[in-house]
C-alpha positions as CSV (number, residue, x, y, z in Angstrom):
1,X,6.1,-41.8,106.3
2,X,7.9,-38.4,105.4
3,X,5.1,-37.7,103.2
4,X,1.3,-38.5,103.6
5,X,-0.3,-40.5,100.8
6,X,-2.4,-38.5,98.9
7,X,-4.7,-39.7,96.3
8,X,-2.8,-37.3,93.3
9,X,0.4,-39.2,94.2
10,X,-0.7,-42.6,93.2
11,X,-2.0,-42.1,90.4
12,X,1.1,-40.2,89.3
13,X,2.8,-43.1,90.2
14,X,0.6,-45.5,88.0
15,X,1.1,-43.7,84.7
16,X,5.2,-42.9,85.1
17,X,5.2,-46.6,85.8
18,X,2.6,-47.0,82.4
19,X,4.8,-45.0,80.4
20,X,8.0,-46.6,81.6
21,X,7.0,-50.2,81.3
22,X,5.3,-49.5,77.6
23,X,8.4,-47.1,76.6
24,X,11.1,-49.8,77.2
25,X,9.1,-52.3,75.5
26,X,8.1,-50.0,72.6
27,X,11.9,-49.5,72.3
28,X,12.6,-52.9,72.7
29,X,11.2,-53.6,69.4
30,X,9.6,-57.0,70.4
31,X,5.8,-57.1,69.8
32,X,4.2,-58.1,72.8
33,X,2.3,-61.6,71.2
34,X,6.5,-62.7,70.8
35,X,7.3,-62.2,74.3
36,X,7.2,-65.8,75.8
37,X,8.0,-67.4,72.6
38,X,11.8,-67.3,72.8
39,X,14.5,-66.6,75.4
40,X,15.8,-63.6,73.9
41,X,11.8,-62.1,72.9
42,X,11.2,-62.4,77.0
43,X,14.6,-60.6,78.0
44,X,13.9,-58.2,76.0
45,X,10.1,-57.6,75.9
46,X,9.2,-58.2,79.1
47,X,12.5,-58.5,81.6
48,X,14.2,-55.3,80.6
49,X,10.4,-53.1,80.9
50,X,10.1,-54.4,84.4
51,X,13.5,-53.9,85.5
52,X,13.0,-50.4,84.6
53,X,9.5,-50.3,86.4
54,X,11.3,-52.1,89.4
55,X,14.1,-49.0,90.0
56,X,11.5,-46.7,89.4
57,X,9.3,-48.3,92.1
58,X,11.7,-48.8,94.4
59,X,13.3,-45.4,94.2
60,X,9.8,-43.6,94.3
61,X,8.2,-45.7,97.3
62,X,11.7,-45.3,99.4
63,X,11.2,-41.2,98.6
64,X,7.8,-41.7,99.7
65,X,8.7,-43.5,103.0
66,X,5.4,-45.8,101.9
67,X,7.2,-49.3,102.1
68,X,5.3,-50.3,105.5
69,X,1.4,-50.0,105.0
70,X,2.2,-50.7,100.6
71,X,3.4,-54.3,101.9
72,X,1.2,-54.6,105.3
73,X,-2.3,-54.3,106.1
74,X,-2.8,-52.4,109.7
75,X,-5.4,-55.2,110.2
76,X,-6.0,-58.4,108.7
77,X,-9.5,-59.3,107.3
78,X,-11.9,-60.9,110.0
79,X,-13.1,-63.4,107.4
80,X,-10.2,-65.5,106.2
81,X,-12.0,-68.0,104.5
82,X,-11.8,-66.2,101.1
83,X,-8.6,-67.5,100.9
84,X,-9.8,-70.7,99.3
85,X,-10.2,-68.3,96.1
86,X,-6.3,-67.6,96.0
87,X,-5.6,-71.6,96.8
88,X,-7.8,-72.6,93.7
89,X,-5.3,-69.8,91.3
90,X,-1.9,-71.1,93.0
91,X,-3.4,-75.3,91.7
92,X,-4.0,-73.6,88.5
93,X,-1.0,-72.0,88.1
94,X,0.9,-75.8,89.8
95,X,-0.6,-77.7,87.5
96,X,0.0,-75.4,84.3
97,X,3.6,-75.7,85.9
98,X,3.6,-79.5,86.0
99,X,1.9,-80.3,82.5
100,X,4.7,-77.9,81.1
101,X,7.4,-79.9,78.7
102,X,10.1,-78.0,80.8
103,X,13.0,-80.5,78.6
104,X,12.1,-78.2,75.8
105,X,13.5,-75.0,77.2
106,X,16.8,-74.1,77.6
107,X,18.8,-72.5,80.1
108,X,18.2,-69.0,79.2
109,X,14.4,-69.5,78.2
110,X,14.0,-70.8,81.8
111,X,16.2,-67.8,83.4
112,X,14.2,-65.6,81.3
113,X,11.0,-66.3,82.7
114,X,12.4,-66.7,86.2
115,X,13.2,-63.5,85.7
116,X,9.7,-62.4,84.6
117,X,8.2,-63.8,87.6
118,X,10.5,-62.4,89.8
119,X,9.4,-59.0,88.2
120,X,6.3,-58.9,87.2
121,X,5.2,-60.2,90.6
122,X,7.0,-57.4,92.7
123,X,6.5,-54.5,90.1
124,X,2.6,-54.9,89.6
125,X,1.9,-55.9,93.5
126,X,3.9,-53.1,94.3
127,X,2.8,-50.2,92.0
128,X,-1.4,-51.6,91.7
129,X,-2.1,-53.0,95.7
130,X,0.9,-51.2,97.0
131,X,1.4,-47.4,96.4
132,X,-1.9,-47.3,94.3
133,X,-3.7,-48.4,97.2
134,X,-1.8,-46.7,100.0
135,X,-2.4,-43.6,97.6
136,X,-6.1,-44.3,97.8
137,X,-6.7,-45.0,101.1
138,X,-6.6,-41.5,102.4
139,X,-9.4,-40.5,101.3
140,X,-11.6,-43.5,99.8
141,X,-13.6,-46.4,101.9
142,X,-12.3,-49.9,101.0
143,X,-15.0,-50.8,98.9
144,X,-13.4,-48.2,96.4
145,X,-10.2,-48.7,97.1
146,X,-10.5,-52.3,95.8
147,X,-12.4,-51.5,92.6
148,X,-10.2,-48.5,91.8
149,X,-6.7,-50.7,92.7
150,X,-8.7,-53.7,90.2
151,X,-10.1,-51.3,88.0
152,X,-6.6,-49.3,87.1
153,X,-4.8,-52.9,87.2
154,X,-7.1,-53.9,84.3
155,X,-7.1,-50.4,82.7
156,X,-3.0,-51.1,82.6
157,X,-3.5,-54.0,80.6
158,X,-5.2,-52.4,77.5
159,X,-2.1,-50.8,77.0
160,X,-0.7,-53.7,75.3
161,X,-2.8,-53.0,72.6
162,X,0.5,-49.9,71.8
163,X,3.3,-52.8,72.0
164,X,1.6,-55.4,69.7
165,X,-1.4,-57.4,71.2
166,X,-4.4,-57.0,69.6
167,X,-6.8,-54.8,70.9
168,X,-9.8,-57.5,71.4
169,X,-7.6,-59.6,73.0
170,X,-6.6,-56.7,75.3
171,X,-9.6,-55.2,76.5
172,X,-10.5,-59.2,77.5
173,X,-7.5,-59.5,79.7
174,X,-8.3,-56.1,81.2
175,X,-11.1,-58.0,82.2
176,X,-9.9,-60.9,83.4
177,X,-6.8,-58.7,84.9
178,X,-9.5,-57.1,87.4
179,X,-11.1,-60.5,89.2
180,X,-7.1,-61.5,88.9
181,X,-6.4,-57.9,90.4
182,X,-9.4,-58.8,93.0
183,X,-8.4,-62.4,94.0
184,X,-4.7,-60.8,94.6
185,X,-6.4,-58.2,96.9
186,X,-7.6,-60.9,98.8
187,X,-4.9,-62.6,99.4
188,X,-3.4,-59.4,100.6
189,X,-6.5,-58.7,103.3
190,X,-6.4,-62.3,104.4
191,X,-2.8,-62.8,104.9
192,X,-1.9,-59.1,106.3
193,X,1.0,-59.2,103.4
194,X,1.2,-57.9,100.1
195,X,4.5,-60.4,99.7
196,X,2.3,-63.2,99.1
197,X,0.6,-61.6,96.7
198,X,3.5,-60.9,95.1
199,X,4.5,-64.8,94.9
200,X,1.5,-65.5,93.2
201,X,1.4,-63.5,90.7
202,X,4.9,-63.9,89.5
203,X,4.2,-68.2,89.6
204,X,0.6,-67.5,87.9
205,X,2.3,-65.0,84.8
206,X,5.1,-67.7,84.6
207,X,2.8,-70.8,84.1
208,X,0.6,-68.7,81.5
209,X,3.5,-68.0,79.8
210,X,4.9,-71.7,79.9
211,X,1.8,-73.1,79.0
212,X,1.7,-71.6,76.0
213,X,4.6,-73.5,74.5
214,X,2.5,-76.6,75.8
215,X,-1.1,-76.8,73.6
216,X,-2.0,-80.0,75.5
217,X,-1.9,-77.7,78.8
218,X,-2.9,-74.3,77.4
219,X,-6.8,-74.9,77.9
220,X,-6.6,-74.7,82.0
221,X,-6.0,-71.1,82.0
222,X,-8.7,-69.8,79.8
223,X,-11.4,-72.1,81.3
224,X,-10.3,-72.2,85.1
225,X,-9.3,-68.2,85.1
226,X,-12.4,-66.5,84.4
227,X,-14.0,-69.0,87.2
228,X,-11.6,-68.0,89.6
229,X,-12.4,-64.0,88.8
230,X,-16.5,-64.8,89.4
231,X,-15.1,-66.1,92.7
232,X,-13.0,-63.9,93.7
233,X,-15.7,-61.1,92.8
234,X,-18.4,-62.8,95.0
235,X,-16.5,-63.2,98.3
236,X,-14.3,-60.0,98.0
237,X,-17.3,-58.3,100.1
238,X,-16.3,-60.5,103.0
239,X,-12.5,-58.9,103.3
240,X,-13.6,-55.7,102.7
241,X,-16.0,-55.5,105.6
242,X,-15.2,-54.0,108.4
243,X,-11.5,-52.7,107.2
244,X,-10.4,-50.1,109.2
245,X,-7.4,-49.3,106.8
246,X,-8.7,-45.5,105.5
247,X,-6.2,-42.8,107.1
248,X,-4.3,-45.2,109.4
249,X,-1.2,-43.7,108.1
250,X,0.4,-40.0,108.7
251,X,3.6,-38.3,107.4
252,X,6.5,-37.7,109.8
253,X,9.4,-35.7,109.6
C-alpha cells in the first residue's frame, strides 16, 4: 500500500464521504421521504449523491493503494456457519423482489433503482467495511473494529434527518443500519470478500425501496429486518474469533 492505514485516515474518509453524499442531495432539492417514489425523485436524490460518493471513493482508495485488504480479508473466518444469517436477508430481500407489482414501473423508475443498487451497494461497502475498516484495523482488535465499522454505518444514517426524513424515524434505522451493518460484516469474514457484501446490500436497498410502492408486501421488511439484526448480533462473536486481520497490512513505496 503506498500509504499505511491509519486510524485518522478513515475516519476522514467517512465524513468527506458524509458531507458529499448529504451536500448533493441537499442540493438536489428532493426530500429524502420522495426518493423512491418516482423515477426522477430517485435520480436525483439518491443516484446523483452516490455517484458523487462513488468518484470520491474510488479516487481516494486508488491514492491510498487500500483496494486489496478494503475488498479481501487476509483470512477467512474459521466458523462459516454464520452465513445462514446473510442467506435469511438475501430471501427477504427475494421475496420483497417477487411480491413487487414490477408492471407498475416504468423504464426509467426501474433504471433508477438499478442504478441505486448498483451504488449504494459499492459506495457504503466500500467506504463503512472497506476503508473504514482497513483504517481501523491498525490499531484496534476485531471486536472493535466490527462495532466501530457498525456503529459509524448507523451513525451515517441519522444524517437523513438534514435531507428530509424525520428524525424518529432516523435514529430507528441507525439502529437497524447497525445489525444490517453487522450481518454485512459477516458475510464479509465468511466469504473472504467484501464483493458479496456489496451485492447484497444493493439487492436488499432496492427491494426496500420497491416494496414500498407495494403495501401488500411492505410488512416483510419491518418485521423480518429487526429479526435478522438480533441474529446477526448473536453469532457475529463466532467470525470475530480468532481474526488475525490487525496490522496485516504495511505501506510500500
Amino acid at each position: 500500500m503506498r500509504i499505511a492505514p491509519r486510524i485518522w485516515i478513515g475516519l476522514a474518509v467517512y465524513a468527506a464521504y458524509v458531507i458529499v453524499v448529504l451536500g448533493v442531495t441537499a442540493l438536489s432539492g428532493v426530500a429524502y421521504t420522495d426518493i423512491g417514489t418516482s423515477a426522477e425523485a430517485t435520480w436525483r436524490g439518491a443516484v446523483m449523491d452516490l455517484a458523487a460518493g462513488a468518484v470520491l471513493l474510488i479516487i481516494v482508495t486508488t491514492l491510498l493503494g487500500w483496494w486489496r485488504p478494503a475488498l479481501s480479508e487476509r483470512q477467512r473466518s474459521r466458523h462459516t456457519w454464520p452465513i445462514f444469517v446473510p442467506i435469511l436477508m438475501f430471501g427477504v430481500a427475494v421475496l420483497n423482489i417477487f411480491s413487487t407489482d414490477w408492471a407498475k414501473f416504468d423504464a426509467s423508475f426501474l433504471l433508477s433503482l438499478l442504478a441505486l443498487g448498483v451504488l449504494v451497494g459499492f459506495c457504503e461497502e466500500l467506504m463503512a467495511r472497506g476503508v473504514v475498516l482497513t483504517a481501523f484495523r491498525s490499531r484496534l482488535s476485531e471486536g472493535w473494529v466490527w462495532f466501530l465499522t457498525s456503529a459509524l454505518f448507523g451513525l451515517m444514517h441519522v444524517g437523513n434527518a438534514l435531507i428530509g426524513a424525520p428524525l424518529l424515524s432516523s435514529l430507528s434505522q441507525a439502529v437497524l443500519a447497525f445489525a444490517t451493518g453487522t450481518t454485512l460484516y459477516i458475510l464479509r469474514r465468511v466469504t473472504g470478500s467484501l464483493v458479496w457484501a456489496m451485492l447484497l446490500h444493493g439487492l436488499w436497498d432496492v427491494s426496500v425501496f420497491a416494496v414500498g410502492q407495494n403495501p401488500l408486501a411492505a410488512p416483510l421488511g419491518p418485521l423480518l429486518g429487526p429479526i435478522i439484526g438480533v441474529l446477526s448480533l448473536a453469532v457475529v462473536y463466532w467470525v470475530i474469533k480468532g481474526a488475525n486481520e490487525k496490522n496485516s497490512f504495511v505501506a510500500t513505496a
